[in-house]
C-alpha positions in Angstrom: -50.7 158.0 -107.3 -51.8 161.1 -105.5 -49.6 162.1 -102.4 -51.5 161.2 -99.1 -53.3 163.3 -97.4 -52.0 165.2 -94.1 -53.0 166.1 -90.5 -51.6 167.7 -87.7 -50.2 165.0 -85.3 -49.7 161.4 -85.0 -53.5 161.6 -83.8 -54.9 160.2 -87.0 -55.9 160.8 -91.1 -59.1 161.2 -90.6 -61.7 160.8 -92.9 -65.4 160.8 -94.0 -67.9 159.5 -92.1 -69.5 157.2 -94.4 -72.7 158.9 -95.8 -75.4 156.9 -96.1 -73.0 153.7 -97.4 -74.4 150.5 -96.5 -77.9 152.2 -94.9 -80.3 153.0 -96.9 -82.3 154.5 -98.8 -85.3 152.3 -99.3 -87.3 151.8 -96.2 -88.7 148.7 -94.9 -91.1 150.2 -92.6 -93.6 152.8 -93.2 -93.3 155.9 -91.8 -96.7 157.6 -90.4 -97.3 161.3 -91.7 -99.9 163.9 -91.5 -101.5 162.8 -94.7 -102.1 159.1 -92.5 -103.9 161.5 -89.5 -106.7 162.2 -89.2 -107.9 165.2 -90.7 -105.6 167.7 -92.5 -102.1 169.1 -91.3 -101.6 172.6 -90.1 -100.2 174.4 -92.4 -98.6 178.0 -92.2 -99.8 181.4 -94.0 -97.4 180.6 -97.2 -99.8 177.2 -97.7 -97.0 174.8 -97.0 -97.1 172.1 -94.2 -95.9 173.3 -90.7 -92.7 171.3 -89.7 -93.8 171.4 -86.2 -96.9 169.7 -87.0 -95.4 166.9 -89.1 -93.0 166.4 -86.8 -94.9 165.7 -83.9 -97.5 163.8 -85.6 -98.4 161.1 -83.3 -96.3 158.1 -84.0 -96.8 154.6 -83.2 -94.8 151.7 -82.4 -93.9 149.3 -79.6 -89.9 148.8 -79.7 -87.8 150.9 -77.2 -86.3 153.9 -80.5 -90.3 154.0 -81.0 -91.1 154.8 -77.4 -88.2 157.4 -77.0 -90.0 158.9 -80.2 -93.6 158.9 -78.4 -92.0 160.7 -75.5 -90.2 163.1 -76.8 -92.6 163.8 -79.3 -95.3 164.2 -76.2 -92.8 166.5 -73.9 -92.4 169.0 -77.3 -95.9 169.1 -77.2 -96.5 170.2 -73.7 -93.0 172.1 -72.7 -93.3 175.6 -73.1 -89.7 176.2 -74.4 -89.6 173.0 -76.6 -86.2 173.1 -78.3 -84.4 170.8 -76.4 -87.2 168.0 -76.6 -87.2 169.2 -80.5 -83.2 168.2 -80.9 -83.6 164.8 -79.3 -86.8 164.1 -81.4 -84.8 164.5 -84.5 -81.5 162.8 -83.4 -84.3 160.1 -82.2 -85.8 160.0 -85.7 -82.1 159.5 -86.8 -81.3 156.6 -84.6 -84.2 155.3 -86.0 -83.9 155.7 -89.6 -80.6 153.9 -89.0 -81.8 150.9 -87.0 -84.7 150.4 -90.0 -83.1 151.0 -93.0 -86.4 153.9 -93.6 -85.2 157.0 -94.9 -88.8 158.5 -94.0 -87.2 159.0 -90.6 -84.8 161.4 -91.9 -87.5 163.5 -93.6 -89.4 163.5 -90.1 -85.5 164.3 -88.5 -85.2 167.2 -91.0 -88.6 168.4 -90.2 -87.4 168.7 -86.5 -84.8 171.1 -87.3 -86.8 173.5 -89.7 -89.3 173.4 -86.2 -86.2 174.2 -84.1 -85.2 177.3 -86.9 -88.8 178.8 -87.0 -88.6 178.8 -83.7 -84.7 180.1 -83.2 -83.4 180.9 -86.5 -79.7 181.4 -85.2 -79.8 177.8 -83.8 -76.6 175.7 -84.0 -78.3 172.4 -82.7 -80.6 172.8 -85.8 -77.8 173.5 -88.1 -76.1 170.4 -87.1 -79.0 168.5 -87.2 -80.0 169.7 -90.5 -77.1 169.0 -92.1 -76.8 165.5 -90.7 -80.3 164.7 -92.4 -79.1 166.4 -95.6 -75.6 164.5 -96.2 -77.6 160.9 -95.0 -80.4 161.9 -97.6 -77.5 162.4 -99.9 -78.0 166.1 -100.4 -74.5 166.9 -100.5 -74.5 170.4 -101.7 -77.2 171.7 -99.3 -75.0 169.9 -96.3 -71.8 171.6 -97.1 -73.3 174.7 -97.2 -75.4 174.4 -93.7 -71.8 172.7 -92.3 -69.7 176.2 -93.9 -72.2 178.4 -91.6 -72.0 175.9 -89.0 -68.3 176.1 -88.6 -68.0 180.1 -88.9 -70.9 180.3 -86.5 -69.7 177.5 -83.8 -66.6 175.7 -84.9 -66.9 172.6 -82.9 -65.7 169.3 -83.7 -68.8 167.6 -84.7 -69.6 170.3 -87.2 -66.1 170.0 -88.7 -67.7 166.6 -88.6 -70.2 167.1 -90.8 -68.6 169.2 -93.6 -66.2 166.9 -94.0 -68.6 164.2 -95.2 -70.0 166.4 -97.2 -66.8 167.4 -98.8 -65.6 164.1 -98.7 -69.0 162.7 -101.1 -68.1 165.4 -103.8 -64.6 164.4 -104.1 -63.3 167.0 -102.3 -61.0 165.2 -100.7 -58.5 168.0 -99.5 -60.6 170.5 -98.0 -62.5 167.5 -96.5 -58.9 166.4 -94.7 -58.6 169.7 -93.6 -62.3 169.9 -92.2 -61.1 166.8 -90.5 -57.9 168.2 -89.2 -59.9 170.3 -87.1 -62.4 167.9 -86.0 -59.8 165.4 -84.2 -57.5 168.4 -82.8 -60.5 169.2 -81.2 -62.1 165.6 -79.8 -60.4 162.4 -81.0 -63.6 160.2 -80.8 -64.6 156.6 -82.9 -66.1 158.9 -85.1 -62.7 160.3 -86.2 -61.1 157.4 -86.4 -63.8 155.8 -88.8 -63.3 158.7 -91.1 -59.6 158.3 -90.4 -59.5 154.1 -92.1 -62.0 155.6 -94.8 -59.4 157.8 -96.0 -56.6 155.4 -95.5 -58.4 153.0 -97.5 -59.2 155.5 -99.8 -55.5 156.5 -100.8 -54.5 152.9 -101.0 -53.4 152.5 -97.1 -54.8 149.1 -96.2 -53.1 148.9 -93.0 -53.5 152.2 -91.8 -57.2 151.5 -92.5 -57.2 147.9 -90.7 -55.6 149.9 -87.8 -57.8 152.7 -87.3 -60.9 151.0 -87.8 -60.0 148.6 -84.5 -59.5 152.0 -82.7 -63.0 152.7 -83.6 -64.7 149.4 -83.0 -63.3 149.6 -79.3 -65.1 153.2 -78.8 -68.6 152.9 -79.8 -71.3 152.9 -76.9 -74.4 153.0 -79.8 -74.6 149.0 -80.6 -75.7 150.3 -84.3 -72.9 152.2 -84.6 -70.6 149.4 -83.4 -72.0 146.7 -85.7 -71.3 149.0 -88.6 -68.3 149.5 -87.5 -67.3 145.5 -87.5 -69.2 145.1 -90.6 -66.4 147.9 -92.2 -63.5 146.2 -90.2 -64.7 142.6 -91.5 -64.0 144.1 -95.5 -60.9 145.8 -94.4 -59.8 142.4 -93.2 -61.0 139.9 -96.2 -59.6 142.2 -98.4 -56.0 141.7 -96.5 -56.6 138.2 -97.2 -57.1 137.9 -93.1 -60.1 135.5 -93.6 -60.3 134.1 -90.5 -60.0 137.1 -88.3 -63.0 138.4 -90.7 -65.2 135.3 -90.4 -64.7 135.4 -86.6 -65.7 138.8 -86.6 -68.8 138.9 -88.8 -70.0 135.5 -86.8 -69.8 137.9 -83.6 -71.6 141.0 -84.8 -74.4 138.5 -85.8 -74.3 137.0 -82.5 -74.5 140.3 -81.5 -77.1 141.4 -83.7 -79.1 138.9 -85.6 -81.1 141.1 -87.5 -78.3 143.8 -88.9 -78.8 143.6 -92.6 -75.4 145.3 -93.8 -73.6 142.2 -91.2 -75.5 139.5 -93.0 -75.0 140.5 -96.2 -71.0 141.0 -95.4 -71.4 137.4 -94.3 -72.8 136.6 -97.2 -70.4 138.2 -99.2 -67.4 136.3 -97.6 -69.0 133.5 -98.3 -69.2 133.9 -101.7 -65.3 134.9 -101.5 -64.7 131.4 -99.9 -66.4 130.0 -102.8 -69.6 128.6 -100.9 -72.6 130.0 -102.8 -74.9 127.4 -100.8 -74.2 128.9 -97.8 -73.9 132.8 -98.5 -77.6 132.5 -99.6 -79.5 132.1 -96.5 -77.6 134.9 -94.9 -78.0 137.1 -98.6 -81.5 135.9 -98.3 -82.2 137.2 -95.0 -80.0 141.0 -95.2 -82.4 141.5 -98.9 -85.7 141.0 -96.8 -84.4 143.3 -94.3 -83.1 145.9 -96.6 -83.7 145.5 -100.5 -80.8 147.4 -101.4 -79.0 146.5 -104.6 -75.9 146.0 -103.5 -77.3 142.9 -101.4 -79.7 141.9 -104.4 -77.0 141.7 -106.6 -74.9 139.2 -104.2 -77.9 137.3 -103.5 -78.2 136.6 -107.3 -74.4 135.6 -107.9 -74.9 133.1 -104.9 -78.1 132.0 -106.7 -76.7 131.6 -110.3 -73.8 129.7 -108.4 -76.0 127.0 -107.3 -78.1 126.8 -110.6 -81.1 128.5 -108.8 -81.9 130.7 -112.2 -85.4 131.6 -111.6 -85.2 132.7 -108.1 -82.0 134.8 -109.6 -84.1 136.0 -112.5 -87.1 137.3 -109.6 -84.2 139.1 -107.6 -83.3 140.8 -110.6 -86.3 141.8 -111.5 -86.7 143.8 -108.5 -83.5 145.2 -108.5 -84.0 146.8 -112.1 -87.8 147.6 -110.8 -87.0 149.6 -107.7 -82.6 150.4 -108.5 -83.1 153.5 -109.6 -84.9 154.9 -106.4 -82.8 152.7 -104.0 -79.0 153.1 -105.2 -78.6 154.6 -108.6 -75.0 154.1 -108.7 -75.2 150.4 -107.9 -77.9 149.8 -110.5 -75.5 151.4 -113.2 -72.5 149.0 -112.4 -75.0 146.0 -112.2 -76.1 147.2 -115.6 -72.6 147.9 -117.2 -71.4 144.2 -115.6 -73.8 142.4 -117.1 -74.7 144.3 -120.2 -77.9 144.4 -119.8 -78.9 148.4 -120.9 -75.5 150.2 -121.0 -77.7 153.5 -122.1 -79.7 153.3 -119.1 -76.4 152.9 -116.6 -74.6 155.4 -118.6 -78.1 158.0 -117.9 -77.9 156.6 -114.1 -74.3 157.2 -113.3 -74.4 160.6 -114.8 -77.3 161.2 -112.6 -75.2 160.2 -109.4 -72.5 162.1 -110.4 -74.3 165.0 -110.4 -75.1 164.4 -107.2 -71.3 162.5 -105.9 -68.1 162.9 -107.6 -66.1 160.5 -105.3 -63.9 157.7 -106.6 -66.8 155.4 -106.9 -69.0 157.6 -108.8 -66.6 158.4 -111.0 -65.7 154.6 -111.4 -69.0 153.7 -112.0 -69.3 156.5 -114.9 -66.2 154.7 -116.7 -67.6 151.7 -116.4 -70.8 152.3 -117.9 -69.6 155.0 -120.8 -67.1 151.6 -121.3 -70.5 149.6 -121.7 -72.0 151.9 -124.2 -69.0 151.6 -126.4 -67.7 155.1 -125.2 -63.6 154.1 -124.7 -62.2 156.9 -124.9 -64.8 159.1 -122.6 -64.2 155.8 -120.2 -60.5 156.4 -120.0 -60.7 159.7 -119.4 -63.4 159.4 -116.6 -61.4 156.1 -114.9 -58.1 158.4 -115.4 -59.9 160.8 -112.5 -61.1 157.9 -110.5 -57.6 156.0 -110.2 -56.0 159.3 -109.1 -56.9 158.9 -105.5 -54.8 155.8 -105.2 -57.6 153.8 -104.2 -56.9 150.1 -103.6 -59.8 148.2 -104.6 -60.3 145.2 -107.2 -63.2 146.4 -108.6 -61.3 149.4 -109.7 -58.3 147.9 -110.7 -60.5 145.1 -112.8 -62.5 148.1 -114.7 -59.2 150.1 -115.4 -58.0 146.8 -117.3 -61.0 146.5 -119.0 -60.7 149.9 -120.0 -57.3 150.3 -121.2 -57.0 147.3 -123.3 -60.3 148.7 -125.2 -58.0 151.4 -125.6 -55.5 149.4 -127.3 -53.1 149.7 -123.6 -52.6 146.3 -123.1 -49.5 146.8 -121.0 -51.3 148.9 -118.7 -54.0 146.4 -118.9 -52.3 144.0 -117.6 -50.9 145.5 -114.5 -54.4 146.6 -113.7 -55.8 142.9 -114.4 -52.6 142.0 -112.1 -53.5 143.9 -108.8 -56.8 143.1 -109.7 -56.1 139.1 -109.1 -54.2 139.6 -106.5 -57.5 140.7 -104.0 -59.7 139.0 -106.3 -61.6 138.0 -102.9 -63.0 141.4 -103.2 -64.9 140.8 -106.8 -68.0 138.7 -107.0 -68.0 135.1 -109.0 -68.7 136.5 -111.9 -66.4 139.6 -112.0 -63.9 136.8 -111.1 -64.6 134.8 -114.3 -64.6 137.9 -116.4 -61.1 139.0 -115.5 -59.9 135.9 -116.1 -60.9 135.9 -119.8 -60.1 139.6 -120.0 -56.8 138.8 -118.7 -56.3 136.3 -121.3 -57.3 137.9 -124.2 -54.5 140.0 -124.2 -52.1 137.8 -123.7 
């Protein structure tokens, strides 16, 4: 296992804010742009569209993130030095991108910042901004290197911030603890201390990540922010076989917030853990319609298949495999690999993500597919990288069994098949009922 991590002080390991996990990227709701105006967009002398102009076309909407938009959006039209109304446009675009699940709202956040840079090129706040967009449009490259002039330029703790997630996504996990190092020396904020439990988690620390996540939940004064912040803290918990603590919790952010897709479909998932499939799929039902992301498709149709509901399964799953690829490419490719359904195609899509992300779930989800395809010994050598980290998480430990005994390691098989039982809360019925037979057949 890979030494952990360390920072200066007993503050905290800090860790990665969570780019993009659980959020995104399909939208929901449409996002208005020029081309729905009327008549065409300005555009500047080079023939592309003016960010100015697409950022502040009109937008419509009646809940309180859309009239923040429409006011800002108004007082960067009529202010004759702009660039403060500009910044809280785009963090506005942001919060609302975040609240509904539409990553069009990061395009119109990122066209906020190029405005800001035409209009001050040397400007930090559009750097920062910028960046932010990038790493949540999972543009990892282009973040780090919009973070690296951030930092030489400014060096404040939020742009630390920010190349640490992007560091952190392409498995750059020591330079990312060091970009962290610097951000909580600075500011110790909830922020920190949810990269902190990431990393903790990450490098097999269970506890430390249970820990520092309860720091965080106790900090948060955005209610979005918060409820993601439960939702992580609920799977920290289940996974620590604290089930109770991690129903009471998830039955409160609900309370809280009825309509948060990534708490339903936690709820959903500990459900399924439980072993009540009748009840996991209303919630399931409910976080899909919100947010079609795969992750919550693919729970949805274990829960369905548990009850013997095959033909709504089968119409879940054909919209995961219809709209996967765009939404989550990575997800797709393990659904693909788990159930054997195209093991080329998953192998294509999780060489594609890894392009993009070479973090311990990438690289996980390359092994499993190349394992799918029949390619063992390219699998052991990718799920070699991936189990380096230390990571504590069934999922791996059940693919690193597979793995091995395809290899003829049926030793190492078995330990991984062990530790995989052990938390086997965390895999999904039918991950369950494979490692039980995997298990035995090399027995």
């Amino acid at each position: 296992m890979m030494n952990q991590p360390k920072l200066a002080l007993g503050i905290v390991w800090v860790l990665v804010l969570i780019a993009g996990c659980g959020r995104g990227p399909q939208s929901t709701t449409r996002v208005s742009t020029p081309a729905d105006a009327a008549g065409p967009p300005m555009v500047k002398a080079d023939g592309a569209a003016d960010p100015c102009t697409i950022a502040l076309t009109p937008h419509e909407g009646t809940s309180r993130a859309d009239e923040a938009i429409i006011r800002l959006q108004q007082a960067s039209r009529q202010s004759q030095q702009p660039m403060a109304y500009l910044e809280r446009l785009g963090w506005a675009f942001v919060a609302k991108a975040r609240s509904s699940f539409d990553p069009g709202f990061y395009t119109l956040a990122e066209q906020c910042a190029l405005c800001m840079a035409s209009k001050q090129p040397d400007s930090a706040e559009a750097l920062l901004l910028h960046g932010h967009v990038l790493n949540q449009l999972h543009r990892f490259r282009e973040g780090e290197t919009l973070a690296r002039q951030l930092v030489a330029q400014r060096g404040l703790s939020y742009d630390y911030g920010l190349l640490g997630d992007a560091l952190m996504e392409q498995g750059k996990i020591d330079d990312a603890v060091a970009a962290y190092d610097h951000m909580l020396q600075q500011k110790p904020s909830p922020q920190g201390y949810i990269r902190a439990a990431h990393v903790r988690w990450l490098t097999g620390d269970l506890p430390g990540a249970i820990q520092l996540m309860r720091m965080a939940t106790n900090g948060f004064r955005d209610p979005e922010a918060s409820a993601w912040s439960h939702v992580r803290l609920t799977l920290y918990e289940l996974q620590a076989g604290q089930v109770q603590q991690a129903t009471n919790r998830i039955a409160a952010t609900i309370d809280a917030w009825p309509d948060y897709a990534p708490a339903l479909a936690v709820h959903g998932r500990l459900l399924l853990a439980e072993g009540e499939p009748h009840n996991a799929i209303a919630p399931l039902k409910r976080a899909v319609a919100l947010n079609p992301l795969p992750e919550s498709q693919w729970l949805l149709i274990e829960a369905l298949h548990a009850v013997d509901r095959t033909d709504e399964a089968k119409a879940v799953e054909q919209t995961l495999m219809q709209r996967g690829v765009a939404d989550d490419r990575r997800t797709l490719a393990l659904y693909l690999a788990t159930t054997g359904r195209d093991p080329g195609l998953a192998v294509q899509l999780a060489q594609a993500e890894f392009k993009v992300r070479e973090d311990v779930l990438t690289l996980d989800a390359l092994a499993w597919a190349l394992r799918a395809a029949g390619k063992y010994q390219e699998a052991r050598a990718v799920n070699a990288r991936a189990m380096k980290a230390g990571t504590r998480d069934a999922r791996l430990f059940y693919h690193a069994g597979v793995i091995a005994a395809a290899v003829g390691e049926h030793e190492e098989a078995s330990h991984w098949f062990a530790r995989a039982t052990a938390e086997r809360q965390m895999l999904l019925p039918s991950e369950r009922a494979q490692l039980i037979k995997a298990a035995a057949a090399i027995l």
